[in-house]
PDB file with SEQRES, HELIX, SHEET and CRYST1 records, atoms N, CA, C and O in Angstrom:
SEQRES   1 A   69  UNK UNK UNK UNK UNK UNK UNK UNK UNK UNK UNK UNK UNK          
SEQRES   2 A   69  UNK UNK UNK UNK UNK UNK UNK UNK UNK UNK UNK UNK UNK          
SEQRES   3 A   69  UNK UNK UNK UNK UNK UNK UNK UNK UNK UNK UNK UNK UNK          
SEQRES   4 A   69  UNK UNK UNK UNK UNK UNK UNK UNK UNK UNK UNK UNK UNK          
SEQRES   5 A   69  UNK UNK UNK UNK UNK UNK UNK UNK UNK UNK UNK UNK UNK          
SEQRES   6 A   69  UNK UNK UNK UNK                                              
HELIX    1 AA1 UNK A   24  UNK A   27  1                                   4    
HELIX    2 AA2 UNK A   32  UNK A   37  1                                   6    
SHEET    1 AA1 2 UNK A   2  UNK A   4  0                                        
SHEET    2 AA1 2 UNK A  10  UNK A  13 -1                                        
SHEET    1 AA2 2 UNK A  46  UNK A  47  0                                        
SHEET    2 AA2 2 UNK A  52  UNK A  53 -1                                        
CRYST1    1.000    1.000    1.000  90.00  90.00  90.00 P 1           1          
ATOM      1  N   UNK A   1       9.103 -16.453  10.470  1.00  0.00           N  
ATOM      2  CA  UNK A   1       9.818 -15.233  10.211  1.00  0.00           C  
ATOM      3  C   UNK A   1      10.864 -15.095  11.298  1.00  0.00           C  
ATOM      4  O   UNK A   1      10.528 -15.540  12.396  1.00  0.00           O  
ATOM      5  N   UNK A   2      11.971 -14.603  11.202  1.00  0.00           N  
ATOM      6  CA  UNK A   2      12.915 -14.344  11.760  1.00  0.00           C  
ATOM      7  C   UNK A   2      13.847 -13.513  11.234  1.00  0.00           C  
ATOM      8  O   UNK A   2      13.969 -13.270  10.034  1.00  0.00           O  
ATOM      9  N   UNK A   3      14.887 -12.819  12.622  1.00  0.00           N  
ATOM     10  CA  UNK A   3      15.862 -11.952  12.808  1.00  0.00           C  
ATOM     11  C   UNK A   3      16.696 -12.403  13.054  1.00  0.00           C  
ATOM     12  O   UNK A   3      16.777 -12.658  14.256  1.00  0.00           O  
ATOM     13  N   UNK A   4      18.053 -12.885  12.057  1.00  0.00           N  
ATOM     14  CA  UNK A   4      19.585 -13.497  12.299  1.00  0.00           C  
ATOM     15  C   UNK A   4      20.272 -12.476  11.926  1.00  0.00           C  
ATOM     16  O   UNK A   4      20.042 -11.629  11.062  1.00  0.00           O  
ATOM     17  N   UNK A   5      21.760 -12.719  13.158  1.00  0.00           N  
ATOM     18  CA  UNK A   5      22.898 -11.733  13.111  1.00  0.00           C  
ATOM     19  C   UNK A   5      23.779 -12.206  12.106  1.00  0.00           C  
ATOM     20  O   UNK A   5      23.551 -13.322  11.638  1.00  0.00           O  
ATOM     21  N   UNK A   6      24.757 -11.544  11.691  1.00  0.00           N  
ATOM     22  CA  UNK A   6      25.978 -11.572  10.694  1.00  0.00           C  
ATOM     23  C   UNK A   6      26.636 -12.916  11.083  1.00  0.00           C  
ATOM     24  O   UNK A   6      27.791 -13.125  10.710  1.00  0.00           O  
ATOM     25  N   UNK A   7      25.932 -13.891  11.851  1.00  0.00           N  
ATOM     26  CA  UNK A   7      27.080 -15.061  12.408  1.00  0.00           C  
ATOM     27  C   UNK A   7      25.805 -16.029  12.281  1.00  0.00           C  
ATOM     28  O   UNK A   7      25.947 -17.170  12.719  1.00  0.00           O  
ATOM     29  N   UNK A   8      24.261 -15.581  11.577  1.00  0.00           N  
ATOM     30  CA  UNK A   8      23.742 -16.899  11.510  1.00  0.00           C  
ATOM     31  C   UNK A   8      23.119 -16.983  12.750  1.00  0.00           C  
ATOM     32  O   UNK A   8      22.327 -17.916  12.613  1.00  0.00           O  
ATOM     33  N   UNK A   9      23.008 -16.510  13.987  1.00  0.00           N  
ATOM     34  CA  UNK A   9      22.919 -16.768  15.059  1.00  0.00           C  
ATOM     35  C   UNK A   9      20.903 -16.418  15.368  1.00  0.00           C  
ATOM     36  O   UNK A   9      20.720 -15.497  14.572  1.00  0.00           O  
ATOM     37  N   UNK A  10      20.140 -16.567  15.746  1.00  0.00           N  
ATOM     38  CA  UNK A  10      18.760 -16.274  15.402  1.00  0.00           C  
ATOM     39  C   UNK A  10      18.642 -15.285  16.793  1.00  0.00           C  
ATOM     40  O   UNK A  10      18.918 -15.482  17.977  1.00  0.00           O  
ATOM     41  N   UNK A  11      18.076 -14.087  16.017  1.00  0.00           N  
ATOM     42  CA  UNK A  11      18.094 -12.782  17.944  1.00  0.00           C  
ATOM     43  C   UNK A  11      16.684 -12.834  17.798  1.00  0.00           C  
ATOM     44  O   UNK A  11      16.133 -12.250  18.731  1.00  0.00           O  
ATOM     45  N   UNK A  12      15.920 -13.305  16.994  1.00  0.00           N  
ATOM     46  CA  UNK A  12      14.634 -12.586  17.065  1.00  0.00           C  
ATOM     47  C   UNK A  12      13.290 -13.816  16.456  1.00  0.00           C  
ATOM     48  O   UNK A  12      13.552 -14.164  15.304  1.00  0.00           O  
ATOM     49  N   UNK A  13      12.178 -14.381  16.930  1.00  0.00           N  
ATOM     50  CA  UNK A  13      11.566 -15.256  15.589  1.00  0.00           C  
ATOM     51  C   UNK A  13      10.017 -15.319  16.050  1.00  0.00           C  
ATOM     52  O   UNK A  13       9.687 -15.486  17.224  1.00  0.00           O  
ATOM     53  N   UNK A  14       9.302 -15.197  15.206  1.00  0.00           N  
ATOM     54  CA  UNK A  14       7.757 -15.408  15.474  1.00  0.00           C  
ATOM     55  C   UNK A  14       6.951 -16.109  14.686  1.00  0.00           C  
ATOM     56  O   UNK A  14       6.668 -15.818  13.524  1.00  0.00           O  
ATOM     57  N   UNK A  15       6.475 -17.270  15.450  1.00  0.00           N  
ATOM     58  CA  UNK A  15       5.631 -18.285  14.587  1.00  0.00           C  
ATOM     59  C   UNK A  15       4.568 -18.492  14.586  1.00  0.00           C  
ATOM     60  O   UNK A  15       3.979 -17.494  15.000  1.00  0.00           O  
ATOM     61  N   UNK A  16       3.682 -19.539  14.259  1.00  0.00           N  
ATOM     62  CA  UNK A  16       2.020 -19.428  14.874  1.00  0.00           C  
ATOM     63  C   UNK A  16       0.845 -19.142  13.746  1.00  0.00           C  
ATOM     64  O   UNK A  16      -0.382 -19.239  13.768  1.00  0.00           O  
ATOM     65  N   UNK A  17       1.868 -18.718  12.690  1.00  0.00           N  
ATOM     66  CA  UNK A  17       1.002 -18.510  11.567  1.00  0.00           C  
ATOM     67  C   UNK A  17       0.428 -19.204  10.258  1.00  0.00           C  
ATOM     68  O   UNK A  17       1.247 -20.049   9.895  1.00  0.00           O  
ATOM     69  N   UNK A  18      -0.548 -19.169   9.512  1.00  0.00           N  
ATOM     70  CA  UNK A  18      -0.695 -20.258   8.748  1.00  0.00           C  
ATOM     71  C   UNK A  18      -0.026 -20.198   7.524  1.00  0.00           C  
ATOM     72  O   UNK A  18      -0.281 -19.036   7.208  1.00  0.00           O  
ATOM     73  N   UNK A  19       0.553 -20.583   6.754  1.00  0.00           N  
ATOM     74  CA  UNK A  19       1.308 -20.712   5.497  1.00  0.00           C  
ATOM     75  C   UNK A  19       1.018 -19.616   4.479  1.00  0.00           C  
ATOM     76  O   UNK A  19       1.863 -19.093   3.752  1.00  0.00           O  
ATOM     77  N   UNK A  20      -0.479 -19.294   4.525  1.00  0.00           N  
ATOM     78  CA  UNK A  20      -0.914 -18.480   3.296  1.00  0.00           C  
ATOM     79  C   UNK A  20      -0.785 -16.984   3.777  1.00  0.00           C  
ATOM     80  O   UNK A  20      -0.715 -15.997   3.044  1.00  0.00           O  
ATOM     81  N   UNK A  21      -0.769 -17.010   5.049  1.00  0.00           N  
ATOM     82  CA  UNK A  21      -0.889 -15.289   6.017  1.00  0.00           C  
ATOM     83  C   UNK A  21       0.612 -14.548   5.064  1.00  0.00           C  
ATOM     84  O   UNK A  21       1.657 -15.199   5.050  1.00  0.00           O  
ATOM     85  N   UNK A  22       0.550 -13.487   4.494  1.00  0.00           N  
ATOM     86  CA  UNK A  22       0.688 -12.708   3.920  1.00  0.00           C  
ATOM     87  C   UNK A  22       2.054 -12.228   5.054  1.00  0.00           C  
ATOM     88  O   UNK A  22       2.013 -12.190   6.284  1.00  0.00           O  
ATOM     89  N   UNK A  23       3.186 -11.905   4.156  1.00  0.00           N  
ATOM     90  CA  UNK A  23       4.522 -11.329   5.463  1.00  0.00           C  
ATOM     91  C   UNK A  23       4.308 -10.172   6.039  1.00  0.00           C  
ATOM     92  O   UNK A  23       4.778  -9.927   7.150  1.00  0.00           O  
ATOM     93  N   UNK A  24       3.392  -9.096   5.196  1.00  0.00           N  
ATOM     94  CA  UNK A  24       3.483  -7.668   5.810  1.00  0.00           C  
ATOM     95  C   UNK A  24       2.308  -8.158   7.138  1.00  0.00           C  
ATOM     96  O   UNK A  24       2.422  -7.765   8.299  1.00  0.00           O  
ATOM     97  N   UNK A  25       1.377  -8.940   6.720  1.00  0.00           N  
ATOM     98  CA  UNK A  25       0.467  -8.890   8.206  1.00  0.00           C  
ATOM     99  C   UNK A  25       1.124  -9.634   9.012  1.00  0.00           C  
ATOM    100  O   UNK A  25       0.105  -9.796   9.683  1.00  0.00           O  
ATOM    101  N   UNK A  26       1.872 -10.225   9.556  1.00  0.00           N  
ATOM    102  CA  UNK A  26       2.734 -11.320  10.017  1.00  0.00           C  
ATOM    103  C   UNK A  26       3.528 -10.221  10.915  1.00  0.00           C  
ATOM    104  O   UNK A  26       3.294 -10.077  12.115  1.00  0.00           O  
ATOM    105  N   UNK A  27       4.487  -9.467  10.203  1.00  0.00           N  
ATOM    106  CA  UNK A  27       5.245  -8.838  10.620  1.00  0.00           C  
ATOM    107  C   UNK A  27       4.265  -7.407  11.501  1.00  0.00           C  
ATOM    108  O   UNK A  27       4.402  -7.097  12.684  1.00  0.00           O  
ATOM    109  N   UNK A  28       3.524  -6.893  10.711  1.00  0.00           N  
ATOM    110  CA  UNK A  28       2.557  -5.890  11.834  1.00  0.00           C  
ATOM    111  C   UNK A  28       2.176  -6.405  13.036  1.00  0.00           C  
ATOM    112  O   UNK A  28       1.740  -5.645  13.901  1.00  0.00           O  
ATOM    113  N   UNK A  29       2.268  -7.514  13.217  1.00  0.00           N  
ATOM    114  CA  UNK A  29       1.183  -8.237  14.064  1.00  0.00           C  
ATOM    115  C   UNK A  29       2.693  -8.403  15.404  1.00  0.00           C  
ATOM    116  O   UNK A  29       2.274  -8.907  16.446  1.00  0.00           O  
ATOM    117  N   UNK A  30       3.403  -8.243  15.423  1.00  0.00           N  
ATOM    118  CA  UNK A  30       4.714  -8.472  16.180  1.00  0.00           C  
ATOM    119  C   UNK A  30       5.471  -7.901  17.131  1.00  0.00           C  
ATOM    120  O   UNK A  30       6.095  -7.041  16.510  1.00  0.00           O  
ATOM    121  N   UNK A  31       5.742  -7.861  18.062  1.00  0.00           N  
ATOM    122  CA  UNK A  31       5.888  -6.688  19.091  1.00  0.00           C  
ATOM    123  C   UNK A  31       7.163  -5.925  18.321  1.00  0.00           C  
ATOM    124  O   UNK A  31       7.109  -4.701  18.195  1.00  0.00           O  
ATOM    125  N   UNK A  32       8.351  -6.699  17.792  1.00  0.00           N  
ATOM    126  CA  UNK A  32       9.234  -5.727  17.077  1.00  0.00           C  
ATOM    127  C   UNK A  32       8.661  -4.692  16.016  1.00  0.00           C  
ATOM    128  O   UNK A  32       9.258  -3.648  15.754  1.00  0.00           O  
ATOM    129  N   UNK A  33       7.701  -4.984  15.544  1.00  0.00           N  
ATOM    130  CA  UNK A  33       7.364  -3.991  14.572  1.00  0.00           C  
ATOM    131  C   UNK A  33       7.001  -2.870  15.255  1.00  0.00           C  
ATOM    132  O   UNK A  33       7.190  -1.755  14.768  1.00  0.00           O  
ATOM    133  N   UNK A  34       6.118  -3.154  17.154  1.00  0.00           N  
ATOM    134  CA  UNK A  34       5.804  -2.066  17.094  1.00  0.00           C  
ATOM    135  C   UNK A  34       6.820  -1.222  17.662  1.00  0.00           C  
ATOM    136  O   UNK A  34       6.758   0.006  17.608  1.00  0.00           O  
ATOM    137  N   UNK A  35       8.020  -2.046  18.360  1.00  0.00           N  
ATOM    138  CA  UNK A  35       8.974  -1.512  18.763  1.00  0.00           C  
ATOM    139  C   UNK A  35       9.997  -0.409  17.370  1.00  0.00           C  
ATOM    140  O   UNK A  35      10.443   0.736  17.449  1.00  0.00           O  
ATOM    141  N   UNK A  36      10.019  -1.097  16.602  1.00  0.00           N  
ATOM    142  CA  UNK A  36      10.723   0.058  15.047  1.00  0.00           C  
ATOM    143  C   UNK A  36       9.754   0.618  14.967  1.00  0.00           C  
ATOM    144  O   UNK A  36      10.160   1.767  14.790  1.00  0.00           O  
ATOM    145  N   UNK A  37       8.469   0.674  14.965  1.00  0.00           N  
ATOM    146  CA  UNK A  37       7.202   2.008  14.470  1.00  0.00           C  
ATOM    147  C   UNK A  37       7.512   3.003  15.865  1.00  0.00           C  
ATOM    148  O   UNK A  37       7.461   4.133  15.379  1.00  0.00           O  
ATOM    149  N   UNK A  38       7.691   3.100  16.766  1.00  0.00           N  
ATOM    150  CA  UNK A  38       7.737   3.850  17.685  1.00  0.00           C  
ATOM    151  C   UNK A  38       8.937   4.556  17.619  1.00  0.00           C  
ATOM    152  O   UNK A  38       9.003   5.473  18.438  1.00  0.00           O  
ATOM    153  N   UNK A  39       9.890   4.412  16.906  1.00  0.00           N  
ATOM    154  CA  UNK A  39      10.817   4.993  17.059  1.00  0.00           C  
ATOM    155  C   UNK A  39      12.146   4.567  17.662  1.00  0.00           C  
ATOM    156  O   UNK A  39      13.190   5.148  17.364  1.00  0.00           O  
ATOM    157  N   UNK A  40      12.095   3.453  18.590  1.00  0.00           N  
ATOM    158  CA  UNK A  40      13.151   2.799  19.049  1.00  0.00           C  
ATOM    159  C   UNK A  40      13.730   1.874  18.566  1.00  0.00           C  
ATOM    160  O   UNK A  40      13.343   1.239  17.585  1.00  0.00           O  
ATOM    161  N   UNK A  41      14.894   1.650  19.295  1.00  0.00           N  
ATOM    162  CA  UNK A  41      15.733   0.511  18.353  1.00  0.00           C  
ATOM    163  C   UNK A  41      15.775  -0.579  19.292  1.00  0.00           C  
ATOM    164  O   UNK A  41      15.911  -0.359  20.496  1.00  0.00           O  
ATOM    165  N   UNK A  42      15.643  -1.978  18.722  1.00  0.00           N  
ATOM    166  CA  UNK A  42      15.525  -2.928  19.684  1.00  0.00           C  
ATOM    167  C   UNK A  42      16.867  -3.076  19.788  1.00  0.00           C  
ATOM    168  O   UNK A  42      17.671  -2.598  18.988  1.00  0.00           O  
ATOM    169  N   UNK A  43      17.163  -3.773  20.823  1.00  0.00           N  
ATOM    170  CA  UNK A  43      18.825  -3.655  21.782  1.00  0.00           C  
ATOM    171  C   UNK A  43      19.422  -5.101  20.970  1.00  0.00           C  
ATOM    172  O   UNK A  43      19.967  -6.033  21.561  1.00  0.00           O  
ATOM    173  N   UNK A  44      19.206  -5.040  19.669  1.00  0.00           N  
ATOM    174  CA  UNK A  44      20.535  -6.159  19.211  1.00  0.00           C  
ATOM    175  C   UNK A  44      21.241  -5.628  18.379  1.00  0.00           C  
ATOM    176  O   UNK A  44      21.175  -6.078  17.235  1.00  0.00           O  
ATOM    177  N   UNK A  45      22.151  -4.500  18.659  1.00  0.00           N  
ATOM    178  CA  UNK A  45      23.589  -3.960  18.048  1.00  0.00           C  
ATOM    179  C   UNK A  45      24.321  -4.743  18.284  1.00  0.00           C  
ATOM    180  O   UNK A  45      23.936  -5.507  19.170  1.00  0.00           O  
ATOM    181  N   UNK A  46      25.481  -4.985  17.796  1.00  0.00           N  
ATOM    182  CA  UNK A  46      26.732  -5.837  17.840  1.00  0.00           C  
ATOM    183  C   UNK A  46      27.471  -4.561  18.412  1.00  0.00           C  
ATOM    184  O   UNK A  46      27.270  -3.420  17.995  1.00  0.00           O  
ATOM    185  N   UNK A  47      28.519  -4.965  19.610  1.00  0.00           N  
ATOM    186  CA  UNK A  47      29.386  -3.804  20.156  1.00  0.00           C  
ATOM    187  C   UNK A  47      30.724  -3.889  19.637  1.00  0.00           C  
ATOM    188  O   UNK A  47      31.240  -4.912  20.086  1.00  0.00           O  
ATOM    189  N   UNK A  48      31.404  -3.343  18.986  1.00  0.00           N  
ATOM    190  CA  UNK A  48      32.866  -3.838  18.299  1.00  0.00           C  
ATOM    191  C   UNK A  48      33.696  -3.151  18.869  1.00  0.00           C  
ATOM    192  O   UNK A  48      33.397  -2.155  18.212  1.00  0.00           O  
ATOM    193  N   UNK A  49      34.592  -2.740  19.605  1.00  0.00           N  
ATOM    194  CA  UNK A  49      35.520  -1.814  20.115  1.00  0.00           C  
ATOM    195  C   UNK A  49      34.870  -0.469  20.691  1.00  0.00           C  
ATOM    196  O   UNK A  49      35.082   0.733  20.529  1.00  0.00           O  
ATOM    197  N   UNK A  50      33.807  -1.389  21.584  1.00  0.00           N  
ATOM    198  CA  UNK A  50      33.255   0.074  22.260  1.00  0.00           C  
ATOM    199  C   UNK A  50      32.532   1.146  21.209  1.00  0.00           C  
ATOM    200  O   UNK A  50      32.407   2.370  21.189  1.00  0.00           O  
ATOM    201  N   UNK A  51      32.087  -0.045  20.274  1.00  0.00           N  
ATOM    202  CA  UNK A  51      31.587   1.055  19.009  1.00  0.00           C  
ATOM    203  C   UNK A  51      29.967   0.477  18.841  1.00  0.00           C  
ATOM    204  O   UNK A  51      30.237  -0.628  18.371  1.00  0.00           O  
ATOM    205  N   UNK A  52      28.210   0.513  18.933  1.00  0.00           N  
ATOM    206  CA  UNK A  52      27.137   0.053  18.477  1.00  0.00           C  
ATOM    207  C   UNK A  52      27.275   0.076  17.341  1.00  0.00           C  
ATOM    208  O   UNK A  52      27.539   1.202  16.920  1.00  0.00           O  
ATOM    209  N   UNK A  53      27.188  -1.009  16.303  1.00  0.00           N  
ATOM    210  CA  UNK A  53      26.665  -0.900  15.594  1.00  0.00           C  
ATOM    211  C   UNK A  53      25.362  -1.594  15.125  1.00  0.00           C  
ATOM    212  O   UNK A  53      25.259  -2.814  15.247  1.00  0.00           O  
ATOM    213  N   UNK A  54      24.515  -0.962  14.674  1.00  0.00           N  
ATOM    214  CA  UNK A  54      22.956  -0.939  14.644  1.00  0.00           C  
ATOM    215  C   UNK A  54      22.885  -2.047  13.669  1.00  0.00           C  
ATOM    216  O   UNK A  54      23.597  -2.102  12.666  1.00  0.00           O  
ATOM    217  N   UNK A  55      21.728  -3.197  14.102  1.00  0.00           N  
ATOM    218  CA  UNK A  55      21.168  -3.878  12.875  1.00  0.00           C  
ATOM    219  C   UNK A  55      20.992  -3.477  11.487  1.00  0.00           C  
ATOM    220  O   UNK A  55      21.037  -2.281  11.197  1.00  0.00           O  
ATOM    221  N   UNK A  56      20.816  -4.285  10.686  1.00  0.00           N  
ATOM    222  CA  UNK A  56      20.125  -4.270   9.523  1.00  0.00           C  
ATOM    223  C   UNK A  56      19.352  -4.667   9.090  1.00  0.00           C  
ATOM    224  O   UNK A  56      19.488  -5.886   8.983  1.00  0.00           O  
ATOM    225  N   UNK A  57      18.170  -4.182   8.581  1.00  0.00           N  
ATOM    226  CA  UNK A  57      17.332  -5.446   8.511  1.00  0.00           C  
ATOM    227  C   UNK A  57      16.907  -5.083   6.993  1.00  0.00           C  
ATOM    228  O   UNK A  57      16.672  -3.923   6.657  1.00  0.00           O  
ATOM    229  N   UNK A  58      16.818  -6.333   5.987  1.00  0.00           N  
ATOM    230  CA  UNK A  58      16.762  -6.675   4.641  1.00  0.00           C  
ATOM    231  C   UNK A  58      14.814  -7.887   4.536  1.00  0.00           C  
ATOM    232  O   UNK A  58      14.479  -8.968   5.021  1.00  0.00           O  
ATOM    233  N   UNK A  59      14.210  -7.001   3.776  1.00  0.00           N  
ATOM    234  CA  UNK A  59      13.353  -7.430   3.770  1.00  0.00           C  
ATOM    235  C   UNK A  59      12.484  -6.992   1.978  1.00  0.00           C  
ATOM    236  O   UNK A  59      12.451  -5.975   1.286  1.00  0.00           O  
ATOM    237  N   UNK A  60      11.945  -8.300   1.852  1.00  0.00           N  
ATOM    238  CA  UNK A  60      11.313  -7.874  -0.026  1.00  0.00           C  
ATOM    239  C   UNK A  60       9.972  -6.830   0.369  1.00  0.00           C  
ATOM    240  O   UNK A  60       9.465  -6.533   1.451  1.00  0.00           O  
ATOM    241  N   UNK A  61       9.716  -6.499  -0.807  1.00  0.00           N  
ATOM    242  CA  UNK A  61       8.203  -5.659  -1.191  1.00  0.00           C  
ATOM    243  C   UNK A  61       7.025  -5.719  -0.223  1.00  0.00           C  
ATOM    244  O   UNK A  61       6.098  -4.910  -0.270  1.00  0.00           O  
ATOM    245  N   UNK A  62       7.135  -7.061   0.960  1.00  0.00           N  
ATOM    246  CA  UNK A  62       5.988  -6.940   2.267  1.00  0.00           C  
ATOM    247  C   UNK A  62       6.272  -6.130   2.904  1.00  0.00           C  
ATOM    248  O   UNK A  62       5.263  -5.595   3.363  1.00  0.00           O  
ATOM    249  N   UNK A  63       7.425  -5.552   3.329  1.00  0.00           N  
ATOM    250  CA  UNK A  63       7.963  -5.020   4.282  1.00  0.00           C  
ATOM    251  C   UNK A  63       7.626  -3.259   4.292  1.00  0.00           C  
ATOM    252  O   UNK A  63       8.649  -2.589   4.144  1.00  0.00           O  
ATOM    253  N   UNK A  64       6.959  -2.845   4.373  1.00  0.00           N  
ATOM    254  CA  UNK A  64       7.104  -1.135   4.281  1.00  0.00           C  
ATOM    255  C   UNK A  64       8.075  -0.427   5.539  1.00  0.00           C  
ATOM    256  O   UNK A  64       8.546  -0.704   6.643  1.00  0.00           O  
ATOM    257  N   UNK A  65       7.996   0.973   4.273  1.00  0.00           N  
ATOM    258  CA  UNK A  65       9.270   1.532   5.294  1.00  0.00           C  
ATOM    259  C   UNK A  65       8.841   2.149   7.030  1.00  0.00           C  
ATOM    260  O   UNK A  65       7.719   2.517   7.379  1.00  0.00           O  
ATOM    261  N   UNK A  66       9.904   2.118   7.769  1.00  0.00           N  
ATOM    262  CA  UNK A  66       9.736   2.176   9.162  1.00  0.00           C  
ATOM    263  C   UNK A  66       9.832   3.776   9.246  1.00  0.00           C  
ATOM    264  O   UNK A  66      10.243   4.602   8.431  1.00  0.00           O  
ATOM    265  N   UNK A  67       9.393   3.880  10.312  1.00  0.00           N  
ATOM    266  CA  UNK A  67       9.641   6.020  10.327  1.00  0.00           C  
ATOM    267  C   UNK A  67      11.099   5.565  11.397  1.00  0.00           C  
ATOM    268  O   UNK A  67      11.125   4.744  12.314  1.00  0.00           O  
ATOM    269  N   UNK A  68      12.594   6.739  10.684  1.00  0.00           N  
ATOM    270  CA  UNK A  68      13.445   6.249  11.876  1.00  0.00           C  
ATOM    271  C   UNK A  68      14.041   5.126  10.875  1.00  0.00           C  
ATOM    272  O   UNK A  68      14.670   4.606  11.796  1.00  0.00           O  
ATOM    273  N   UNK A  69      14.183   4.780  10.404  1.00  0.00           N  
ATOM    274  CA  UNK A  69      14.723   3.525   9.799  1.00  0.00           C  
ATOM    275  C   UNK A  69      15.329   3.338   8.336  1.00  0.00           C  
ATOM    276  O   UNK A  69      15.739   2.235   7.974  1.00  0.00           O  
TER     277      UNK A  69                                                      
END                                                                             
């Protein structure tokens, strides 16, 4: 599983798991998740003219929604 920016570039990735492990437990299991469940935003905005703009993150039917997000 992994987190790539608009350039392809990989900010984020966690491995270790066995093939059949299910994405929503994968992803709970992850310090970013608990970092978006808490309320914060992890620090990979893109800065464009002195402007943050905030990730996106695109994920299927494992993924439930974040509080904040």
């Amino acid at each position: 599983m992994a987190i790539v920016d608009a350039e392809y570039h990989i900010t984020w990735v966690s491995c270790g798991y066995p093939g059949n492990s299910h994405d929503s437990y994968i992803f709970q299991s992850t310090d970013i998740y608990d970092i978006l469940n808490s309320g914060n935003n992890p620090s990979i905005a893109h800065i464009e003219s002195d402007t943050s703009i905030p990730p996106l993150l695109l994920g299927d039917g494992a993924f439930h929604y974040i509080p904040g997000w």
